[in-house]
C-alpha positions as CSV (number, residue, x, y, z in Angstrom):
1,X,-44.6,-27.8,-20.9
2,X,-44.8,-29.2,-17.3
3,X,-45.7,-26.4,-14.4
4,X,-42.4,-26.6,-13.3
5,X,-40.1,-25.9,-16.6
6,X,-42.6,-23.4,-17.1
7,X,-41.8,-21.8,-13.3
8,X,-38.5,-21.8,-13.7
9,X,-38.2,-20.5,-17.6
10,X,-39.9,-17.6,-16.1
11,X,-38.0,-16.9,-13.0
12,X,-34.7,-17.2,-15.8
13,X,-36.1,-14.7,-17.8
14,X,-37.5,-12.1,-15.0
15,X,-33.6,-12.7,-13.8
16,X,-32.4,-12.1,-17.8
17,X,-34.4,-8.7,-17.8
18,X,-33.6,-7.3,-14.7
19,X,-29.7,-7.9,-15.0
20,X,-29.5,-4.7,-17.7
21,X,-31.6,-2.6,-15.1
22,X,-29.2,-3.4,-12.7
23,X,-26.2,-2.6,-15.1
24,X,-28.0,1.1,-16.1
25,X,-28.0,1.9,-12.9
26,X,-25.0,1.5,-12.2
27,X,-23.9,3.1,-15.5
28,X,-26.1,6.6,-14.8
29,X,-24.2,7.1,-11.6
30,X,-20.9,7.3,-13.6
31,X,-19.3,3.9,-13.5
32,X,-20.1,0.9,-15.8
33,X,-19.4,-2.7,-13.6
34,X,-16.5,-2.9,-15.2
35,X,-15.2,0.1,-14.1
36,X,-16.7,0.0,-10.3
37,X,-15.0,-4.1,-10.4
38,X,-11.2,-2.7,-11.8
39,X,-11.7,0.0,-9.1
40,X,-12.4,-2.2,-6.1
41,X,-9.6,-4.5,-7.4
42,X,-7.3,-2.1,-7.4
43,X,-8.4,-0.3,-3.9
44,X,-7.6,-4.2,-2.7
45,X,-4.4,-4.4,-3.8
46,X,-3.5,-0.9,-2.7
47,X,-4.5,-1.7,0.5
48,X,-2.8,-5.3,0.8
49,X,0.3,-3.9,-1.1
50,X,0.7,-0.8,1.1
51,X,2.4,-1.8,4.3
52,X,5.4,-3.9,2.1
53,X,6.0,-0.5,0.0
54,X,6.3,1.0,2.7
55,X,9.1,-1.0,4.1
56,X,10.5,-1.5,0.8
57,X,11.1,2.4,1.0
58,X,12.3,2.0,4.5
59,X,14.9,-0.7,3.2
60,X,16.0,1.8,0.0
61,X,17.0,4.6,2.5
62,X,18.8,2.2,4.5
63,X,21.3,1.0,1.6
64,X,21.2,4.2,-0.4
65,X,24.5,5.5,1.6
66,X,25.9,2.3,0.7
67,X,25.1,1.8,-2.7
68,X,26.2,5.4,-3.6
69,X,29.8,4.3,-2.5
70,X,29.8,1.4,-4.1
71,X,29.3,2.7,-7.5
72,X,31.8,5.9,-6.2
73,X,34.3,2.7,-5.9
74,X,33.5,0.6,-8.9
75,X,32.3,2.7,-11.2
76,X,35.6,3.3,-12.6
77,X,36.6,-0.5,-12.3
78,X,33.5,-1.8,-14.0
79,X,34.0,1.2,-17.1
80,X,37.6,-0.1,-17.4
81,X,36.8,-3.4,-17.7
82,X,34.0,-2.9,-20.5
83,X,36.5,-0.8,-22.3
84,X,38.7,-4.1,-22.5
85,X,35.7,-6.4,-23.1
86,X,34.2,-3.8,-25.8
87,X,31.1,-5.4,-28.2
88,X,29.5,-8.2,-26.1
89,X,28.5,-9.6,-29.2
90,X,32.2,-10.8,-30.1
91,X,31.2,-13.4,-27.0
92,X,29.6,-16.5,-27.0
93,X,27.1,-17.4,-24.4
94,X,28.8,-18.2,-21.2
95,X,29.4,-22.2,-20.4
96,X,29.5,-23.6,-17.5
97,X,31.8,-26.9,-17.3
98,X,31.5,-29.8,-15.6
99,X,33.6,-28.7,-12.6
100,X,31.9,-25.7,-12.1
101,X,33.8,-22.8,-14.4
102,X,32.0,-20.8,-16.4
103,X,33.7,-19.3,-19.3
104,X,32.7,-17.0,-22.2
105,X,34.1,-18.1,-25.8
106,X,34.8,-15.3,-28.2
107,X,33.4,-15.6,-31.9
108,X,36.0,-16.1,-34.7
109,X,36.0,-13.9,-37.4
110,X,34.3,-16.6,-39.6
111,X,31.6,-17.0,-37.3
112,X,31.3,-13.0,-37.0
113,X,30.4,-13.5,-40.7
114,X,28.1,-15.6,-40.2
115,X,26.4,-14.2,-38.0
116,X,26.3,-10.2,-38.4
117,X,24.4,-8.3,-35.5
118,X,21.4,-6.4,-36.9
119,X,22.0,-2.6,-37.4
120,X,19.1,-0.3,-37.0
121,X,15.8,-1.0,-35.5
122,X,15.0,-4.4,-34.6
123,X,11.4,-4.7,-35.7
124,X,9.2,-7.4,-32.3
């Protein structure tokens, strides 16, 4: 083996064998690298997230008043409405057609058949 494989073999293994010296190290103070690397990450996207949470909580106060009257107002409307739809899965997808309308089909009876909805758990 030339000199110089021979240098560098040895300067990869002194590397090889002080990487788990390193790792202990960190491990005896309480944290493996993992660990001490998910923290920082997370620390860095605390600290980049922070300021657009807090806004995003400034905006939610803002609308609150305005959402709560909205569903005061349509609450009743949109209830109604599902009463007179009733199972969604009597409905086709909804369509949209060439000039722009979109409109829901309802299933026939035969094709209700054919295609029962699951009752029960659904197992994923």
């Amino acid at each position: 083996m030339r000199p110089m494989k021979r240098s560098c073999l040895i300067l990869a293994l002194s590397f090889a064998l002080a990487l788990p010296a390193f790792g202990q190290e960190a491990e005896e103070e309480g944290r493996s690298l993992m660990e001490e690397g998910a923290r920082l990450f997370w620390e860095g996207i605390r600290r980049e997230m922070g300021p657009a949470l807090e806004d995003l909580r400034g905006r939610a106060e803002e609308m609150e008043p305005a959402l709560r009257e909205f569903v005061e107002e349509m609450g009743p409307a949109l209830n109604e409405l599902m009463e007179s739809v009733g199972d969604l899965s009597a409905y086709h997808a909804p369509e949209m057609l060439p000039n722009g309308d979109i409109i829901i089909r309802r299933k026939t009876p035969q094709e209700m058949q054919d295609d029962p909805v699951p009752k029960g758990e659904i197992e994923l």
